[in-house]
C-alpha positions in Angstrom: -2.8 35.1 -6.6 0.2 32.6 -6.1 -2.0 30.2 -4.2 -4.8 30.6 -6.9 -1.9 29.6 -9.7 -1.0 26.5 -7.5 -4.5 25.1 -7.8 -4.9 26.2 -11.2 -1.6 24.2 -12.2 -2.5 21.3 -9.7 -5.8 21.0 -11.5 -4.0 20.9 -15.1 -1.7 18.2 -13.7 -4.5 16.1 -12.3 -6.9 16.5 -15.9 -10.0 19.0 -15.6 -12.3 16.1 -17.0 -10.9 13.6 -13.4 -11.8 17.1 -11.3 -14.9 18.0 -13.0 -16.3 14.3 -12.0 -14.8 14.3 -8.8 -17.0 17.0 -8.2 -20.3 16.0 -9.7 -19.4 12.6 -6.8 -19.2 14.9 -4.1 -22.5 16.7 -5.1 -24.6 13.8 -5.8 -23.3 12.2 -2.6 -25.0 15.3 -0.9 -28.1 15.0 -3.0 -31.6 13.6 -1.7 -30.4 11.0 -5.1 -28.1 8.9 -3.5 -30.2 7.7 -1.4 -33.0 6.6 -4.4 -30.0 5.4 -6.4 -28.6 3.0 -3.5 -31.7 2.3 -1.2 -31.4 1.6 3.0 -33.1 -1.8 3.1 -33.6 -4.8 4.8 -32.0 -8.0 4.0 -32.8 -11.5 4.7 -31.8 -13.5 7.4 -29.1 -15.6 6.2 -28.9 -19.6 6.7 -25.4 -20.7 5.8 -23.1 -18.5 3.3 -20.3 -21.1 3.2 -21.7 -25.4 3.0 -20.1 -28.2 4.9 -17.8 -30.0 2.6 -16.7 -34.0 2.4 -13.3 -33.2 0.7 -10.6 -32.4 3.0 -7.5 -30.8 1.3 -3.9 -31.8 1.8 -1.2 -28.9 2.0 2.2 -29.4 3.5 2.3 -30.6 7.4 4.3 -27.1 8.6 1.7 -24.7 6.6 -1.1 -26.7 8.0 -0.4 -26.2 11.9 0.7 -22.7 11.0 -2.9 -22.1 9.9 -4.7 -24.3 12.3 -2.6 -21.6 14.8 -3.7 -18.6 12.8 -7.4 -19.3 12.6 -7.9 -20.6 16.7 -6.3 -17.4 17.4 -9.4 -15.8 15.6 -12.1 -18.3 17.4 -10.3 -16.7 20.7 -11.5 -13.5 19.2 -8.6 -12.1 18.0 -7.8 -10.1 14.9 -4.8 -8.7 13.5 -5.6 -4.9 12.5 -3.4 -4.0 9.5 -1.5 -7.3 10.1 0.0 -6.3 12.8 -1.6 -4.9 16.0 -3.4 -8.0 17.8 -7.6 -6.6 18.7 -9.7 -9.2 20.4 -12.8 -8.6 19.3 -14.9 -11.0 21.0 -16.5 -13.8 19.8 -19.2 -11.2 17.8 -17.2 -8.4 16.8 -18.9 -4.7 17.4 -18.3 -4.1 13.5 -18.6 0.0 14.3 -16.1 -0.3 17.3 -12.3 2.0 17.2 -10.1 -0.9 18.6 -7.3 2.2 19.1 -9.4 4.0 21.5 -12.4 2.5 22.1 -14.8 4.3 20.4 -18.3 3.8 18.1 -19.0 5.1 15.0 -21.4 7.8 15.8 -24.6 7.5 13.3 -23.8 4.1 12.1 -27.6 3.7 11.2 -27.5 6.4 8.2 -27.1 6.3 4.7 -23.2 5.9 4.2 -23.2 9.5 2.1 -24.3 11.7 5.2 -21.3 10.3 7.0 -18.1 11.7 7.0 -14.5 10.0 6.2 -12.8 12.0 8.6 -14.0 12.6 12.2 -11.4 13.7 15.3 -13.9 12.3 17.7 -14.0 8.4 17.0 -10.9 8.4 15.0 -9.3 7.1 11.4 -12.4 5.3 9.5 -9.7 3.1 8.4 -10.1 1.3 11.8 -13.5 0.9 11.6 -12.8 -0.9 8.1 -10.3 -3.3 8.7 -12.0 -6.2 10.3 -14.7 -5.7 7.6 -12.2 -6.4 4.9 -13.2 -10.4 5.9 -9.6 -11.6 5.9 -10.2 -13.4 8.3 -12.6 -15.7 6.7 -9.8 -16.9 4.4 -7.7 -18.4 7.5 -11.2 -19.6 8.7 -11.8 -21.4 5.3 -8.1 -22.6 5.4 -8.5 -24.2 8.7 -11.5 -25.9 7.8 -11.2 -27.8 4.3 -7.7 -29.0 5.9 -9.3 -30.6 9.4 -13.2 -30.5 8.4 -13.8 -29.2 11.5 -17.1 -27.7 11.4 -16.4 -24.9 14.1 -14.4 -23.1 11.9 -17.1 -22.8 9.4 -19.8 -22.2 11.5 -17.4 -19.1 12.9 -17.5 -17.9 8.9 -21.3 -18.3 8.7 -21.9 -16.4 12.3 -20.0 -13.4 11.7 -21.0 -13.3 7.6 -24.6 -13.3 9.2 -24.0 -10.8 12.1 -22.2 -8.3 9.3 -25.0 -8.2 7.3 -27.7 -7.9 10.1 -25.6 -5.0 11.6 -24.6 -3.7 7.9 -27.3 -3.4 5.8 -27.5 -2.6 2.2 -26.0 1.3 2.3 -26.1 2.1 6.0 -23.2 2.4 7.7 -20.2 3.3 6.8 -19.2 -0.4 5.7 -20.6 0.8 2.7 -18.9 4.2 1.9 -16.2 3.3 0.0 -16.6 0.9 -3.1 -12.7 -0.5 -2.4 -13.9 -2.0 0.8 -16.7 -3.1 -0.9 -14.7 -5.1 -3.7 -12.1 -6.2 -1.2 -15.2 -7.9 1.0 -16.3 -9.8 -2.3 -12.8 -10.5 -3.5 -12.1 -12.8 0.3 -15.6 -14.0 -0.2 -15.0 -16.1 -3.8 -11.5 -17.0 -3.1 -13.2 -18.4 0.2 -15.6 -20.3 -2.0 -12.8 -21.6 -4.0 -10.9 -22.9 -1.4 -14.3 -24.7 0.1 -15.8 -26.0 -3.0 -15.8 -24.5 -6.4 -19.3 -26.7 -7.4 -21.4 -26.1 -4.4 -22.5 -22.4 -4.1 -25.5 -21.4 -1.6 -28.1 -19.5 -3.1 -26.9 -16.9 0.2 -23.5 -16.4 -1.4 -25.0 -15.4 -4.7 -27.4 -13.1 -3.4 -24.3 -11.1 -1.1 -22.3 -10.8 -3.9 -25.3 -9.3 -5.8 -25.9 -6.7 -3.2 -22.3 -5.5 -3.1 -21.9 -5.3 -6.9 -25.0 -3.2 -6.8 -23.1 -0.5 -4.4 -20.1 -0.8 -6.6 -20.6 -1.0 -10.2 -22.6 2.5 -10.3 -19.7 4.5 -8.8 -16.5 3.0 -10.3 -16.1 6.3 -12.3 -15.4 8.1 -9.0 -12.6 5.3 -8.4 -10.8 5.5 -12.0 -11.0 9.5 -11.8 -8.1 9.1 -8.9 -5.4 6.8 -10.6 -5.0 4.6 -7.6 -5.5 1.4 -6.4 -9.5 1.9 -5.9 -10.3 1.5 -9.8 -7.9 -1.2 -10.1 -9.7 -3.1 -6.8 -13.3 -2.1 -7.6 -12.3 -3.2 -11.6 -10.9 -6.8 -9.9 -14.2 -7.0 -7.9 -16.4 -6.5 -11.1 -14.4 -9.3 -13.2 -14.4 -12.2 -10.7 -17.7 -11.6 -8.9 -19.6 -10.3 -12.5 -18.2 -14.2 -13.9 -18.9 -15.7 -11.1 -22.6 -14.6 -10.5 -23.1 -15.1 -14.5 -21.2 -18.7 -14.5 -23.6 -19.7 -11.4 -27.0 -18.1 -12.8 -26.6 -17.6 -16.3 -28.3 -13.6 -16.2 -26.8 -11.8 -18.6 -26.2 -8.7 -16.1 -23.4 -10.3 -14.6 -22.0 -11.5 -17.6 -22.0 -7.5 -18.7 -20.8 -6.8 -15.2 -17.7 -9.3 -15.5 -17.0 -6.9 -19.1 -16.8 -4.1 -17.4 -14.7 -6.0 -15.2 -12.5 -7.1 -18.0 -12.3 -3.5 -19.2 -11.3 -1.7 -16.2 -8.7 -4.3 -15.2 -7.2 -3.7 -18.2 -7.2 -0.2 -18.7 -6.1 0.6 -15.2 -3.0 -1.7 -15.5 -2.2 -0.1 -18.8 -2.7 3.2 -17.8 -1.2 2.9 -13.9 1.7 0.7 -14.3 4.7 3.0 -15.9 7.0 1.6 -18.8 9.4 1.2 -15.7 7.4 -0.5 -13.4 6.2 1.9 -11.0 2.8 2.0 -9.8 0.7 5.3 -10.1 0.9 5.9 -6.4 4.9 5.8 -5.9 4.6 3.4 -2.9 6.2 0.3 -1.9 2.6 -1.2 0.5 0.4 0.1 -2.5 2.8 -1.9 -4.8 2.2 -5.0 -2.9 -1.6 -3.9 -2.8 -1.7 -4.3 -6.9 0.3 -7.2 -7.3 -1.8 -9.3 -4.4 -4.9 -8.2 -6.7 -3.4 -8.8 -10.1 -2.4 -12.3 -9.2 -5.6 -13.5 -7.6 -7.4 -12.3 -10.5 -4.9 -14.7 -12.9 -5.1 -17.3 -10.1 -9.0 -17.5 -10.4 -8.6 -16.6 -14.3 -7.0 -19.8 -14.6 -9.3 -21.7 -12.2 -12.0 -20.7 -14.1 -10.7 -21.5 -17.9 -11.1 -17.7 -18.3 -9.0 -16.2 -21.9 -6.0 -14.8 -21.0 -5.4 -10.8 -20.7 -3.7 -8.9 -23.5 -0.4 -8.8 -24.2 0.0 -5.4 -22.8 -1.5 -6.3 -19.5 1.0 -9.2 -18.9 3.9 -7.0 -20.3 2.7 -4.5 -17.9 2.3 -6.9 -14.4 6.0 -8.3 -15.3 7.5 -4.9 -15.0 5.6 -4.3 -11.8 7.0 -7.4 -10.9 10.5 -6.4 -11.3 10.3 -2.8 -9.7 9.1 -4.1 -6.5 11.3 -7.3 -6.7 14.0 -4.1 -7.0 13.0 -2.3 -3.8 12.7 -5.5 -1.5 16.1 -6.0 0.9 17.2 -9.6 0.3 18.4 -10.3 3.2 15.6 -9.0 5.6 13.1 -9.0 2.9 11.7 -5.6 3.7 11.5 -2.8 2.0 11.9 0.8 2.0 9.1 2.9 4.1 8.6 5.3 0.8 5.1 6.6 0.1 2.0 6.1 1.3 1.9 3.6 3.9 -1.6 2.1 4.7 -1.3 -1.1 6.4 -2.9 -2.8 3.8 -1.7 -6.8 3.4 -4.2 -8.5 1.2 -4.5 -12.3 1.2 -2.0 -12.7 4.5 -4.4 -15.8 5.8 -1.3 -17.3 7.6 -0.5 -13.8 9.2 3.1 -13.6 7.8 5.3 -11.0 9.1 3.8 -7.3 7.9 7.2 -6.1 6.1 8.3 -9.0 4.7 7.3 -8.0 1.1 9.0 -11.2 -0.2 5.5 -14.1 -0.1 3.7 -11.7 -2.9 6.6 -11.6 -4.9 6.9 -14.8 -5.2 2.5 -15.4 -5.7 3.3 -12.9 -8.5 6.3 -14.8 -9.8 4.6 -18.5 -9.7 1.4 -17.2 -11.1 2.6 -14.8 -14.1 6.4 -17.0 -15.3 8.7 -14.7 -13.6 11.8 -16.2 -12.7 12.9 -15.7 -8.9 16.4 -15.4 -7.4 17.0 -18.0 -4.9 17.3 -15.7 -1.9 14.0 -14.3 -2.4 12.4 -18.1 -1.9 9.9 -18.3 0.7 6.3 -19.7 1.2 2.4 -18.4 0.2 -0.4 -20.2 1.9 -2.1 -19.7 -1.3 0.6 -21.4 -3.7 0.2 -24.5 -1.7 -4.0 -24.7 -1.2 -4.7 -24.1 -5.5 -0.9 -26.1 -6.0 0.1 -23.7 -7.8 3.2 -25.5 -10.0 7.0 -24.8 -9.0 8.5 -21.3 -9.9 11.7 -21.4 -11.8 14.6 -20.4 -9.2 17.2 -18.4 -10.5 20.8 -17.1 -9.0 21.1 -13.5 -9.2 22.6 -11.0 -7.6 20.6 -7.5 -7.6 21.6 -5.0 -9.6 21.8 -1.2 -10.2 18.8 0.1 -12.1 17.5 3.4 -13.1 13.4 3.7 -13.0 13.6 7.2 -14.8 9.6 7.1 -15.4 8.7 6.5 -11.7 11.5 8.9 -10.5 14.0 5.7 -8.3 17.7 5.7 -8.9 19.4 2.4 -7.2 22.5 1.8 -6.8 24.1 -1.2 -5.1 26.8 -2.5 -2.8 27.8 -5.5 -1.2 24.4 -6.4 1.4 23.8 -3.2 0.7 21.9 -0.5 -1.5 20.9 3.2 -2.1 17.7 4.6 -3.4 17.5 7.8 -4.5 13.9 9.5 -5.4 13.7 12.1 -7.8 10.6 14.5 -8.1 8.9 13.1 -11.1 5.1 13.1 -10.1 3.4 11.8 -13.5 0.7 11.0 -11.0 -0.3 13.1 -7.4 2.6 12.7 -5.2 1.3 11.5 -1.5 4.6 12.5 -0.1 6.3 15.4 -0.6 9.7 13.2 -0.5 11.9 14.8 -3.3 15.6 14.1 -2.9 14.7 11.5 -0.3 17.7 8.7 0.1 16.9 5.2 1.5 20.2 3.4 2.6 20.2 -0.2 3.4 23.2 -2.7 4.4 23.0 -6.2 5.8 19.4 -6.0 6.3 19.4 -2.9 8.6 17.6 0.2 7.3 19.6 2.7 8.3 18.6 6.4 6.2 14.9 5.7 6.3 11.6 7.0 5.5 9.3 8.3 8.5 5.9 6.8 6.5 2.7 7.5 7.3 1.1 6.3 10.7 -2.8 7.4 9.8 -4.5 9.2 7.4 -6.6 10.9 9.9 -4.5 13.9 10.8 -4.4 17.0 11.2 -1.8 19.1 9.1 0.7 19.7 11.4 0.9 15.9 12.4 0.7 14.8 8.4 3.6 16.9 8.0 5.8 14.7 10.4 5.4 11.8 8.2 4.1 12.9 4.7 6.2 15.9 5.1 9.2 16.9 3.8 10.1 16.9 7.4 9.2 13.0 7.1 12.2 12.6 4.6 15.8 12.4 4.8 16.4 14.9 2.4 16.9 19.0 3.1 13.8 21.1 4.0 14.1 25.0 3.3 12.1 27.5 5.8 10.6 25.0 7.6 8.3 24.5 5.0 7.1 21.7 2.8 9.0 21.1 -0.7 5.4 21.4 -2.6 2.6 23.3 -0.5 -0.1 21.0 1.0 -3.5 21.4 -1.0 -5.1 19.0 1.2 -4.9 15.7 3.1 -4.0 13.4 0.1 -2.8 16.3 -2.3 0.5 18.8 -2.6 0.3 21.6 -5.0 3.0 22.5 -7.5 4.4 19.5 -8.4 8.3 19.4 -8.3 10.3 18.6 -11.6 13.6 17.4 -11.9 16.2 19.9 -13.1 18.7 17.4 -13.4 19.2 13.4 -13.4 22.4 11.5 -14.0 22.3 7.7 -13.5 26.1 6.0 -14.2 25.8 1.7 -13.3 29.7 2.0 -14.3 30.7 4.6 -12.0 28.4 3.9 -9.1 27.0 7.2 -9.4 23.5 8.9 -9.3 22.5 12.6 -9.1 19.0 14.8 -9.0 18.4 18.1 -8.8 15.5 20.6 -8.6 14.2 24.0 -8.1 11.3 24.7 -6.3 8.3 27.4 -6.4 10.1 29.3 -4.2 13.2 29.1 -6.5 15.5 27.1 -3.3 17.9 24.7 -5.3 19.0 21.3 -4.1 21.2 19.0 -6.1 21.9 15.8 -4.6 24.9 13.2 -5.7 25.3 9.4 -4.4 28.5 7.5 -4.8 29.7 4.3 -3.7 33.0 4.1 -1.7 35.0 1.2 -0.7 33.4 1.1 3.0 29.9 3.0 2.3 28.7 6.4 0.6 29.3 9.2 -0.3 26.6 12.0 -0.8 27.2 15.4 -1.8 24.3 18.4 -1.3 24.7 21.4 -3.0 21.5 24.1 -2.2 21.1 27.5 -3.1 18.4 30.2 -3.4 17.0 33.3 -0.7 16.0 30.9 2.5 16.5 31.8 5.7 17.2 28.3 7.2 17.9 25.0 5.4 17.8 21.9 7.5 19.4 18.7 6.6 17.6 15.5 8.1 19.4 12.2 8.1 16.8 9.6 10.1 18.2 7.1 11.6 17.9 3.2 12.6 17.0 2.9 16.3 20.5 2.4 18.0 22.6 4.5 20.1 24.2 7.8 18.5 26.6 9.6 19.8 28.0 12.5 18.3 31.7 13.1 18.6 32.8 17.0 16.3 31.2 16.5 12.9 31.0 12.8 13.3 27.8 10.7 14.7 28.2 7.3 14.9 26.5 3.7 16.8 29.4 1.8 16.9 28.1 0.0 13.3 27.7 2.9 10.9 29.4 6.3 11.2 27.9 9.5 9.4 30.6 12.0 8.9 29.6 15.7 8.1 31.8 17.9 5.6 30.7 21.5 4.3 31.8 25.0 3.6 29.9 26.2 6.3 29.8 26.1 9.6 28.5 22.8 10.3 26.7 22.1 14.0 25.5 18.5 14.5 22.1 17.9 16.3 20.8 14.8 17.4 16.7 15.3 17.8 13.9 12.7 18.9 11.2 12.0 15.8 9.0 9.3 15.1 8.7 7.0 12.2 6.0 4.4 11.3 6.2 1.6 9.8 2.8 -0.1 10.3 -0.4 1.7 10.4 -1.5 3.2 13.5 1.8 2.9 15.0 4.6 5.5 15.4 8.2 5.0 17.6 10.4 7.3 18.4 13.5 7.1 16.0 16.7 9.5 15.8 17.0 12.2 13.1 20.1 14.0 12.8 19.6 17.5 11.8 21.9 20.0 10.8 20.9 23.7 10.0 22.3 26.2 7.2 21.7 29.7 6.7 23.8 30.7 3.2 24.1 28.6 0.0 26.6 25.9 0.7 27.9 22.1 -0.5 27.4 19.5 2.5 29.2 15.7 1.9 27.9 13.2 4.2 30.1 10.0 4.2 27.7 7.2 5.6 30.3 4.7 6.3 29.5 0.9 7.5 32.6 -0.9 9.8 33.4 -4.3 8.9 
């Protein structure tokens, strides 16, 4: 009866209208319909996507051999999967082939609904995806229109042409999901953009057309799940619907660039908080929005395009600022909080993974945000459209509050604290409540574990998505919401508490869960670190507290652990035994390192201060 109140409640929180349609997706994808509504067929044989060009582009000296490198590492065959792990692929990439273990998509001839999203034998479909994203064609593209040499092209054109013979319309599972779909499309016009905005093959036109046809039908399904897939598929529609219309003058496209319009609009309105934060609390799917929000103004502008509403600009800006708020100056990574998926859209030049700082400043140039001097870096696509100067500002960061998104921040000299408080306006990924993320002179040293691979099973999700993936207290061993399923937790958490004091350096949360276990968490600065105080209460057996760590050497010395650098000294009104375990932590897709977690276990209600302290 409990469980059946969890889903009930779960179901209220997500909207019974988003469920109900959710479900009629999942039944038609099973019915003999989907495959009359999006047909298996043929495709012609394609000539040339991409044209020769006369008009060689001039960028700076430094990006151009940096790109030149990039794109004859591709001709060599290799790909970066998830902009990090280096694949050769060959020079014709098996397009249903596992890099990660070798393996081929079983039934890659079927109608993309009879195949499932989540097989144990070949592995995480995500892999399977990645090289069919085409970001590689927009280093390829790069390459060429700066040396005109032709093999770079012709590289595009084989491997467009291959796809699509080994891909056709709805078979496969290159088709499945209406995200990878738009992403293909989105590389594909700012490819043509780059080459030659006035010369567009009749080939281009006709595999946009064929993609739009597999995702303007199902964008409903996208928008019922408040994440990035309506706001990619709505992207997709806008640029490729003008596009097609501007090229051929039918009056589909020109409806298909409206919906476009619409759903761009109404996803950035409805997703993007009053405070910034993005509907899916994550720092990568962050990035994911912004990269898409500023190609569509990019090509917007390009194109002479009316400008968004008011709301959508007042919107993007405070997206802007959260993530500007979570980026480490000094290292310019980020915290490893929420769902992690390896996506890095745009990355032609194959810039460092988590660096988060080249789409903050694409954002910046492209929507008038002023950025703070230590924050300046380089995007290969500021340089190729010359996009104009960004106004450079000094600024030191600053203590904020995000009390919609549920991200308390306070800061220190090269340093910062973020606290995460349980409200879950939108499904939590991460069952992370009370999580603390401490950074100091570019080191992440309280971290996140994040999310290695979607295609888990629950006991492995739990290491990463977990509460046990957190460094925050766990109670029985058990998850702080339960686990409905492999992208939802039940019984959303609500904060019983939040204090936020800029003046006094302080922040504090507290909740209750379910299973009525109290934690109340309080940060303050201190001259030579912080200081965090737990208080928990309620009828557990075992409460654990999990502080994971920066790889270094620990050693623990009475109720101190310490590597030399930092020093995490344990106070509490209970017995207090320190252990030092081996965990794993991810922070790029498909990979997972060993990391330390300190773990200390209590069996009664008790207050636990933890002085993380930082020598000079």
């Amino acid at each position: 009866m409990k469980k059946l109140l969890i889903y009930f409640r779960t179901v209220y929180k997500l909207g019974f209208s988003n469920v109900l349609l959710v479900l009629y997706y999942r039944i038609f994808t099973k019915s003999l319909l989907t495959k009359l509504y999006f047909p298996q067929k043929k495709f012609k044989e394609l000539s040339s996507v991409f044209l020769p060009s006369t008009k060689k582009k001039t960028v700076l000296e430094s990006q151009r051999i940096r790109i030149i490198k990039c794109a004859d590492s591709i001709l060599d065959g290799n790909i970066y999967y998830y902009s990090y792990h280096k694949q050769n692929v060959g020079e014709n990439p098996d397009w249903f082939l596992n890099p990660f273990n070798m393996k081929t998509f079983k039934g890659f001839q079927k109608h993309w609904s009879k195949l499932n999203d989540f097989n144990s034998e070949i592995g995480d479909i995500k892999n399977f995806w990645e090289i069919s994203r085409f970001n590689w064609i927009g280093t390829l593209i790069q390459a060429y229109v700066t040396t005109l040499d032709e093999k770079y092209l012709e590289r595009i054109n084989l491997w467009i042409s291959d796809w699509l013979k080994e891909n056709p319309p709805n078979t496969g599972p290159n088709w499945k999901c209406g995200q990878e779909a738009s992403i293909r499309i989105l590389n594909l016009i700012l490819a043509q953009e780059i080459l030659n905005p006035d010369i567009v093959t009749n080939d281009l036109k006709d595999y946009l057309e064929i993609h739009i046809d597999r995702i303007n039908p199902t964008t409903f399904y996208a928008t019922v799940q408040k994440n990035n897939h309506g706001l990619s598929e709505g992207c997709a529609l806008f640029l490729a619907g003008y596009f097609l219309w501007k090229n051929n003058k039918k009056k589909k496209y020109y409806s298909v660039y409206q919906k476009g319009l619409k759903l761009v609009e109404d996803q950035v309105r409805k997703l993007i908080l009053d405070d910034g934060t993005f509907s899916q609390y994550s720092i990568v799917y962050h990035r994911m929005i912004l990269d898409l929000l500023s190609i569509v103004e990019l090509l917007r502008k390009e194109w002479n395009i009316d400008s968004f509403s008011e709301t959508f600009y007042k919107k993007v800006n405070l997206a802007i600022e959260w993530y500007s708020s979570m980026i480490d100056p000094i290292s310019g990574n980020a915290p490893n909080m929420g769902a992690n998926d390896g996506t890095y859209l745009f990355n032609y030049d194959h810039k460092k993974y988590r660096d988060f700082r080249p789409t903050f400043l694409l954002a910046s140039a492209l929507f008038n945000k002023p950025i703070p001097e230590n924050f300046v870096t380089s995007h290969n696509l500021i340089e190729m459209f010359k996009i104009p100067k960004i106004h450079i500002e000094k600024k030191n960061p600053n203590s904020k509050i995000f009390s919609q998104g549920g991200y308390l921040k306070l800061v220190r000299k090269d340093g910062m604290a973020i606290l995460r408080a349980p409200k879950y306006l939108f499904r939590p990924s991460h069952s992370d409540a009370l999580h603390i993320d401490i950074w100091q002179d570019g080191l992440n040293c309280i971290r996140d574990a994040g999310s290695f691979s979607y295609a888990l099973d629950s006991h492995e999700l739990d290491v990463f998505s977990g509460t046990k993936g957190h460094s925050t207290i766990q109670f029985d061993n058990r998850n702080q919401m339960p686990r409905l399923s492999r992208f939802l937790f039940g019984g959303w958490l609500e904060p019983s508490h939040i204090e936020f004091s800029k003046s006094d350096n302080r922040m504090s949360v507290a909740y209750t869960s379910a299973d009525n276990n109290y934690h109340f968490r309080c940060v303050n600065k201190i001259e030579k670190g912080w200081k965090i105080q737990d208080k928990i209460s309620g009828q557990f057996k075992i409460a654990v507290l999990r502080w994971i760590l920066n790889r270094s050497d620990w050693i623990i010395k009475g109720n101190v652990i310490s590597n030399g650098k930092i020093s995490l000294n344990i106070i509490s009104n209970h017995n207090v035994n320190l252990k030092l375990k081996n965990g794993e932590e991810s922070l790029y897709y498909m990979s997972k390192v060993p990391v330390p977690i300190l773990e200390i276990e209590f069996s009664a209600e008790c207050s636990i201060n933890t002085n993380v302290l930082f020598t000079a």
